[in-house]
N, C-alpha and C positions, 0 to 999 in steps of 0.2 A: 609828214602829216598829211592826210587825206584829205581832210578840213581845219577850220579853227578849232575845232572842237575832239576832234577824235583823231589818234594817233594810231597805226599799225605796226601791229610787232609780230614778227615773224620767227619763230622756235627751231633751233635743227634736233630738240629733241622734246620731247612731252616733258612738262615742267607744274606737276601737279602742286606747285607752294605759288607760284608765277603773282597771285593775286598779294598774297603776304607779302612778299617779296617787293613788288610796285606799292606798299600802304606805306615802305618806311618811310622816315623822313626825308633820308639823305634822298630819295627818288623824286624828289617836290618839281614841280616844271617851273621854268621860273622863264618868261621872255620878254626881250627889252628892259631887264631889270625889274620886273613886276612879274610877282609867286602867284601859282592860280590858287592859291587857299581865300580862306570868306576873310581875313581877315586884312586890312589896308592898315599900313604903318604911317603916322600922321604925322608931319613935323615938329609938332609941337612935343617937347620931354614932359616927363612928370616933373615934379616937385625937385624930385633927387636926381633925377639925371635917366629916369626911366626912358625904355622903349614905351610908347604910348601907340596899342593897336587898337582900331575901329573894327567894326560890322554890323551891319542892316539885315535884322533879322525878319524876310518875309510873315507875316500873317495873314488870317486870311482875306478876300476878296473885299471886307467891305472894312478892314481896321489898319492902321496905320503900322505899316513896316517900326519893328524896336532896334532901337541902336544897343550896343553893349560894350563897353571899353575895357581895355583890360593893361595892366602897366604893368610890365618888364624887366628884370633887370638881374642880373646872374651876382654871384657872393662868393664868397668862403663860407664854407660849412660853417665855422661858427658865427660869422656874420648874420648868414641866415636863418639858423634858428632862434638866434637872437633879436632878430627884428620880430619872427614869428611869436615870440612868446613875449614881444611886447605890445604885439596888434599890430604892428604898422603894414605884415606880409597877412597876405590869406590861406597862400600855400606857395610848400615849398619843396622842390623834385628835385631827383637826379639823388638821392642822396645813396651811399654803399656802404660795406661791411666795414671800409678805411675810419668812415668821418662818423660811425651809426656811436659810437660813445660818445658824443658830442653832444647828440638830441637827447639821448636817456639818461643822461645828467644834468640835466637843464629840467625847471620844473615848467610844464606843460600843460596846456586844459586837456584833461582825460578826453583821450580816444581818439587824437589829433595826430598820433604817431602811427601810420599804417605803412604794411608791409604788401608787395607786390610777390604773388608765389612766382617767381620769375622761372626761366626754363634758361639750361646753358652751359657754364664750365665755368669753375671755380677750383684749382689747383694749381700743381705744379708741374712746370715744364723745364727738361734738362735742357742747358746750355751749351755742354763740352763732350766734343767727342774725344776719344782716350780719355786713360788717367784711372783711377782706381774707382772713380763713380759711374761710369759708362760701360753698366755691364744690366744686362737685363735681370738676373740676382738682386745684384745692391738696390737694383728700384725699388722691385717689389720688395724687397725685407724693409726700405724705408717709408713704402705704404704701408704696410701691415702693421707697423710700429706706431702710427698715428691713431692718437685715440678722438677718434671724429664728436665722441658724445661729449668730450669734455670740452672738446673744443663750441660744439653748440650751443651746451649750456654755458659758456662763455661769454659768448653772443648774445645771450638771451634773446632768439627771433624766434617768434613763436609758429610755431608748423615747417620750419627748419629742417630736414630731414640728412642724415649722413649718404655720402656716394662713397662706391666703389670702381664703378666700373666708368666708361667714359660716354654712353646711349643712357639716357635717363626714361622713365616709364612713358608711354603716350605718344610717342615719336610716330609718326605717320607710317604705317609697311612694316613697321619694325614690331615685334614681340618684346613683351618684358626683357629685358637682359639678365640674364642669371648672377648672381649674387655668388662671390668667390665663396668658397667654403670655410676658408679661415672667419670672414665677418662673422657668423653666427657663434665664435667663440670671444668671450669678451678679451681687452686688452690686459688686462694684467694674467689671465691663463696662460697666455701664448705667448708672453714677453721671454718665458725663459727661455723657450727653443727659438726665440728672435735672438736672443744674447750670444745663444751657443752656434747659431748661424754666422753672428757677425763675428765673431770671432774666429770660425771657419777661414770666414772669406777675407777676413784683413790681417789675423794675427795680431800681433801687439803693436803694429803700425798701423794705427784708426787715421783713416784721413778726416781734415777739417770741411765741414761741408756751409758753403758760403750761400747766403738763401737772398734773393734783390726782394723788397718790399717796399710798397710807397711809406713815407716819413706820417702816418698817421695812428691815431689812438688805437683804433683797431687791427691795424698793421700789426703793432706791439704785442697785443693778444694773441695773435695768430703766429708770431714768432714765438714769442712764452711757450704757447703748447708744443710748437717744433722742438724747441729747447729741450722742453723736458723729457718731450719722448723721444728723441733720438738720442740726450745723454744719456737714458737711461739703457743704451745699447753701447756704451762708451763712447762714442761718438761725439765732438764735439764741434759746436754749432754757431756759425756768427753771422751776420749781416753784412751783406754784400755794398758797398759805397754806390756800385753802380748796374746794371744789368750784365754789363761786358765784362766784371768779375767773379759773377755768381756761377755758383755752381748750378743753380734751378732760380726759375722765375716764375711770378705766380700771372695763370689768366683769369680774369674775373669778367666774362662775357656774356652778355644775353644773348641767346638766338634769335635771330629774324623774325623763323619763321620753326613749326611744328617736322622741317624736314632733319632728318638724321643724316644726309650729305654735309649740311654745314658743319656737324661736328667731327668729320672725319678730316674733311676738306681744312680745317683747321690745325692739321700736322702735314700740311703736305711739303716738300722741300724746298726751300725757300720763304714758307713761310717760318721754321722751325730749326734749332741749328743740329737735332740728331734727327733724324727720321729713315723712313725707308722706300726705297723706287719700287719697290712690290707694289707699294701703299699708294701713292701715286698713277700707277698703272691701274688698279681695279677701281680708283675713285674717276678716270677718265674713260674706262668701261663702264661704268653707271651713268656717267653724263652723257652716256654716247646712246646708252642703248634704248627702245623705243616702246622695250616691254616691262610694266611696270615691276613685275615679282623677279624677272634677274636685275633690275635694278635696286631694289632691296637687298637681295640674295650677296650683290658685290659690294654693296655699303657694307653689310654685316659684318663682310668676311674682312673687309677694310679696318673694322673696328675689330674686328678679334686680334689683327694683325698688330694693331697702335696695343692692343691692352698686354698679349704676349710679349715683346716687347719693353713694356708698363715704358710707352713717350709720354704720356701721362698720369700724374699721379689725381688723381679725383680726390673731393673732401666734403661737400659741399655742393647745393645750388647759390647759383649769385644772389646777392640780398641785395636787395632795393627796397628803402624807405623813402616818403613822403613826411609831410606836415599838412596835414588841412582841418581848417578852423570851419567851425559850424556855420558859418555863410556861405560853404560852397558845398553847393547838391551837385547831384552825378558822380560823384569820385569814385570809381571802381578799379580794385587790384586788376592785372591780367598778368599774362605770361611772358609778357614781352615787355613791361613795365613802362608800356606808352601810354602817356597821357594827353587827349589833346584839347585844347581852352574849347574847344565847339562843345566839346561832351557837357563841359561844367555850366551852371547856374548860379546866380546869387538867390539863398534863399530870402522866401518871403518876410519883409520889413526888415532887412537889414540893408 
């Protein structure tokens, strides 16, 4: 540190996300056991066993600084919007695609269910190299088989949109990503030359394809549509006990930050159990390099490599819902589905 106050960081390469990147949370400075955020943790609990946080909210020059408190305290999904929809919570985060039939079965004050348009990765990732699934064919035939709309409308998230490719629209450097040619044909058109491919490719020996998903309501959902659409290629379909027996595992991640390296950088080996050292190599030539359009240029080509390949199956952006009840002003969706207590207010006379 240079001072108390300001800290020096030094780049070995130009890092245009650098700011996103220092807002997360995990980045918090915390010294001597004291966080520099506005907020002080007080010893005292709430009622139920709450974190109880303070802060002295300056005004101006001639009015008294406002205190504001705020109480804590993490759940289970349906704990929490259980409390929420009896009043006792104001608001309630953190919540996904797992636990989201949870809230929207539970009756609600209208309007209180909101969704963040989050940015990210929400599919599947292979597990096993050999074996009759670890072929760039069987991936893509097992994308192409996925009926993304149904799966949506399943969801019911509203502005929800279907992926195919693994770069989503708005990424920093990066250009739209082209849309496979098969998507503009709907899934029951294409299903039969999906039929007569997989049975190309397996013959009358369909292997059983094992899928790891978390043990929640919307889990189920999301297995249902695997089920149906990949038996309907013969193929049949069952739930994995645990990650280490699945044939594919599903990642349901926000980004950071608005850069397209993090999505790349998310198959690289090591972090994934099929991948490629091509893939590897060109995402260490982008972090290396100092000019910003061949560092785009080698992300690209990074992702074109994961998508030929198909290490990824796409479906989806990550859903992130809230709970917030009409006492609390400021709640705004973003892309990153961060919320933080400074943004929020209690409104007036409540």
């Amino acid at each position: 540190s240079m001072t108390d106050r300001v800290i020096e960081i030094h780049l070995g390469a130009p890092r245009p996300n650098l700011l996103s990147l220092l807002a997360q949370p995990e980045m918090a400075i915390v010294r001597g056991g004291v966080g520099s955020g506005p907020f002080v943790l007080s010893p005292q609990r709430g009622p139920k066993g709450e974190l109880r946080l303070t802060r002295r909210v300056p005004k101006g020059e001639d009015e008294t600084p406002r205190s504001e408190e705020v109480l804590l305290a993490g759940a289970a999904a349906d704990e929490a919007v259980k409390s929420f929809a009896a009043g006792t919570a104001d608001l309630v985060l953190g919540g996904t695609f797992a636990d989201l039939p949870t809230a929207q079965h539970t009756k609600l004050p209208r309007g209180s269910l909101r969704f963040d348009p989050a940015s990210g990765l929400f599919g599947l990732v292979p597990t096993k190299t050999g074996g009759p699934l670890d072929k760039a064919d069987v991936r893509k035939l097992l994308s192409q088989a996925i009926d993304r709309e149904a799966l949506i409308a399943a969801l019911a998230v509203p502005n929800l949109t279907a992926r195919t490719t693994l770069l989503e629209p708005g990424l920093d450097g990066i250009p739209t990503p082209p849309v496979p040619a098969w998507a503009g044909t709907a899934v029951a058109q294409r299903r039969p030359g999906l039929v007569a491919q997989a049975n190309k490719l397996f013959g009358t020996n369909k292997p059983v394809i094992r899928v790891a998903l978390p043990d929640a309501p919307g889990a189920a959902i999301l297995f249902d549509e695997l089920q149906r659409d990949w038996s309907a290629l013969g193929l049949a379909v069952e739930r994995a006990p645990s990650a280490a027996s699945a044939d594919f595992v599903l990642i349901d991640e926000v980004a950071p930050s608005a850069s397209a390296a993090w999505f790349v950088r998310r198959f690289r080996c090591g972090a994934v159990a099929v991948c490629d050292n091509e893939i590897d190599q060109l995402v260490e030539a982008a972090r290396q390099t100092p000019v910003p359009a061949q560092r785009y240029a080698l992300i690209a080509q990074a992702a074109g490599r994961i998508e030929d390949a198909q290490l990824f199956i796409p479906i989806t952006a990550p859903v992130r819902w809230s709970l917030v009840s009409r006492r609390i002003v400021g709640f705004a969706g973003n892309r990153f589905a961060r919320h933080t207590l400074t943004d929020l207010e209690q409104s007036a006379g409540d």
